[in-house]
N, C-alpha and C positions, 0 to 999 in steps of 0.2 A: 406069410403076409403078402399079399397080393396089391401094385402100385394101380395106380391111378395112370391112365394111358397121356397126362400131360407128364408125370414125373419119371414116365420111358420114356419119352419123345426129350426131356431135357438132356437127362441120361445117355441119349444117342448122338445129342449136339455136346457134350462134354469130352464124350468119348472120339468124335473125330475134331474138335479144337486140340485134344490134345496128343493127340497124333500128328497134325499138323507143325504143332509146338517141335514136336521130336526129330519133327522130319528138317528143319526151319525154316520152313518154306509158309508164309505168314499165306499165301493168295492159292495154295492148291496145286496139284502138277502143276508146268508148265504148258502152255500151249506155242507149238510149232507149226509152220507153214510146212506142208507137204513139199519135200525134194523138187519135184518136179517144177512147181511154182517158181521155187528160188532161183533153179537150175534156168528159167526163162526169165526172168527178170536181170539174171545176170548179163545173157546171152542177148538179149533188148541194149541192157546197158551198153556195152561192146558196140553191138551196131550205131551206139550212136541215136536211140530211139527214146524219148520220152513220153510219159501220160498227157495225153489232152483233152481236156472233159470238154464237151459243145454240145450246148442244148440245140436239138434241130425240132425242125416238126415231124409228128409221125408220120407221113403220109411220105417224108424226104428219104427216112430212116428208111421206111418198108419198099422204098426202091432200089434205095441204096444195098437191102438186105439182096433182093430179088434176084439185079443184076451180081453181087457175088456171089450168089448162091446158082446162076445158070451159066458163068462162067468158069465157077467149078475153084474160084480162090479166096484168100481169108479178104474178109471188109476191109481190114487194115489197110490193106496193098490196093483196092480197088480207091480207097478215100483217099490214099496218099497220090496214086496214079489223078486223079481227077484233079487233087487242090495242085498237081505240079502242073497239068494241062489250062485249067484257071488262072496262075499265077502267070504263065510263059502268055497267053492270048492279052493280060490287062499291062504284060508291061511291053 
């Protein structure tokens, strides 16, 4: 007796819900951050370094990109280099 290509396709979702069941992991492997990432995030943390989202203009962005890119270092260091130079001339 030959099925109906909806009563395999149900039959295939039975068969990994109940795999799932077995395994008891309701959501599917796990998903992990690659080492590396972690291994920088930690190593940010330590220095003392936090996230800070700022919206610029593009036109600020793609100089800002420019100049670290012909100075040969990450943006980080050239944007933190600039806001200490800005901060040390306004006070």
């Amino acid at each position: 007796m030959t099925m109906k290509r909806t009563e395999l396709e149900k039959r295939k979702g039975l068969a990994i819900t109940n795999a799932q069941r077995q395994s008891s992991n309701r959501y599917g492997p796990a998903q992990t951050m690659p080492p590396d990432r972690k291994a920088q995030r930690a190593a940010d943390r330590a220095a003392g370094r936090v996230p800070f989202a700022v919206k610029l203009p593009s036109e600020l962005v793609a100089r800002l990109q420019a100049c670290a890119q012909r100075d040969g270092r990450p943006l980080n260091e050239l944007v933190a280099e600039l806001l200490l130079a800005g901060l040390a001339a306004r006070e």
